[in-house]
C-alpha positions as CSV (number, residue, x, y, z in Angstrom):
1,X,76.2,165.9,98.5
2,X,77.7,169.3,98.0
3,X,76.2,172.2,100.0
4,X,75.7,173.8,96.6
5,X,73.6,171.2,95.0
6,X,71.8,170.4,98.6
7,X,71.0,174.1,98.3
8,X,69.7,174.3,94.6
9,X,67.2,171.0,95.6
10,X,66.0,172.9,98.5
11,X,65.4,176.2,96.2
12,X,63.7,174.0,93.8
13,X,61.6,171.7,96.6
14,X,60.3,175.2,97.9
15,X,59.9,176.9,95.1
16,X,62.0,179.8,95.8
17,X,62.6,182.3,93.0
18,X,65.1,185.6,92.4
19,X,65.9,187.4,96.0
20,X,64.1,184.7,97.9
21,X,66.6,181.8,96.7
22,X,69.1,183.9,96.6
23,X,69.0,185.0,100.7
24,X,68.5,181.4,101.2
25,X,71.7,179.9,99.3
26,X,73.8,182.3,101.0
27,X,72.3,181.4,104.7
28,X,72.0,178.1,104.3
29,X,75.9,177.8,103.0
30,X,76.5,180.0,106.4
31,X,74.6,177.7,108.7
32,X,76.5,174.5,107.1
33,X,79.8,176.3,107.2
34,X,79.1,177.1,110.9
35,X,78.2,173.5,111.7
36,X,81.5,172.2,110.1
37,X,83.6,174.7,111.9
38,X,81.9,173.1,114.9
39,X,82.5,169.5,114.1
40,X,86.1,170.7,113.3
41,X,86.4,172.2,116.7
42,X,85.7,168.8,118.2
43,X,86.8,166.2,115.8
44,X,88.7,163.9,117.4
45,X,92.1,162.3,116.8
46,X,91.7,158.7,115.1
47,X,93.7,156.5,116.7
48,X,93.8,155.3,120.8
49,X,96.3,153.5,122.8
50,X,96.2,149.7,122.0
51,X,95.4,149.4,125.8
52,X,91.8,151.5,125.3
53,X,91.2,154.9,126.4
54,X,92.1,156.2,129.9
55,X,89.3,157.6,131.9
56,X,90.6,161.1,131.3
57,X,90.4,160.7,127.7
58,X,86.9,159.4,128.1
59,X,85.9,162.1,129.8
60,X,87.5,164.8,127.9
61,X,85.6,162.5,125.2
62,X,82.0,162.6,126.7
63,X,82.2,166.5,128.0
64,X,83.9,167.7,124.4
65,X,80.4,165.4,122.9
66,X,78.3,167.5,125.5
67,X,79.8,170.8,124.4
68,X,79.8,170.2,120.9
69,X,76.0,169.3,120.7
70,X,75.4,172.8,122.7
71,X,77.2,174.2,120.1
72,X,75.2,172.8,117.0
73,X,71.7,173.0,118.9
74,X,72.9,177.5,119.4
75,X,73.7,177.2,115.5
76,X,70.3,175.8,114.8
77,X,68.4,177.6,117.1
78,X,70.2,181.2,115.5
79,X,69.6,180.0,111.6
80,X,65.7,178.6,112.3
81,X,65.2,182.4,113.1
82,X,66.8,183.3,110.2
83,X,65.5,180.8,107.6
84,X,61.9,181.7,109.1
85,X,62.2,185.2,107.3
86,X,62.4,182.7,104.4
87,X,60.6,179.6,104.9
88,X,57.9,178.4,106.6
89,X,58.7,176.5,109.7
90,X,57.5,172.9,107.8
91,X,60.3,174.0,105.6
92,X,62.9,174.8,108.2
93,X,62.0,171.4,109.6
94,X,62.5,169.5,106.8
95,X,66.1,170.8,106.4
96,X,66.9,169.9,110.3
97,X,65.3,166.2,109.1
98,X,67.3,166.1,105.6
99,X,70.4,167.0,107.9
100,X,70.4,164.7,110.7
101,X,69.3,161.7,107.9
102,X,72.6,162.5,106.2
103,X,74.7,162.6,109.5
104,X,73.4,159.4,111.0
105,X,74.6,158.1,107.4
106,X,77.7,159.0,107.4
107,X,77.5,158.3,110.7
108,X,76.9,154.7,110.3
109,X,79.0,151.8,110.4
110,X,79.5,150.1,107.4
111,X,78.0,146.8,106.9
């Protein structure tokens, strides 16, 4: 789903109106253009050697997954204190929840 649309549900689920929605659609694009500069950061390449990845790569692999998830867990620490002059924390939550649903989807394996 677009971050546009995503937005305008959450305005709508929490009845945000005038200023209020409109502080919250322009932080909550920020926090999901921060996360995706993240993922970005760490995406990594597609293909491996048809021998399986070295040890080196599976470390670089394992510490670039440890530093990554630092990264997104400083990026949702820094926007819950700014979506709290906003929203309650229930409401805060429930965007953490809604996010981490959609990433364990896309996430998934197909079946």
């Amino acid at each position: 789903m677009r971050i546009a649309q995503q937005a305008g549900i959450y305005v709508e689920r929490f009845a945000l109106q005038g200023e209020q929605a409109e502080q919250f659609i322009t932080l909550y694009r920020e926090y999901n253009k921060a996360l995706h500069a993240i993922r970005e950061q760490y995406a990594q390449p597609i293909g491996l050697a048809a021998t399986g990845p070295t040890d080196e790569q599976v470390e670089k692999r394992l510490l670039d997954g440890f530093a990554q998830s630092r990264a997104i867990l400083d990026v949702r620490e820094k926007y819950y204190h700014l979506f709290r002059a906003i929203l309650t924390p229930s409401q805060v939550r429930h965007i953490f929840e809604d996010e981490r649903a959609r990433r364990d989807q896309v996430q998934k394996p197909a079946a």
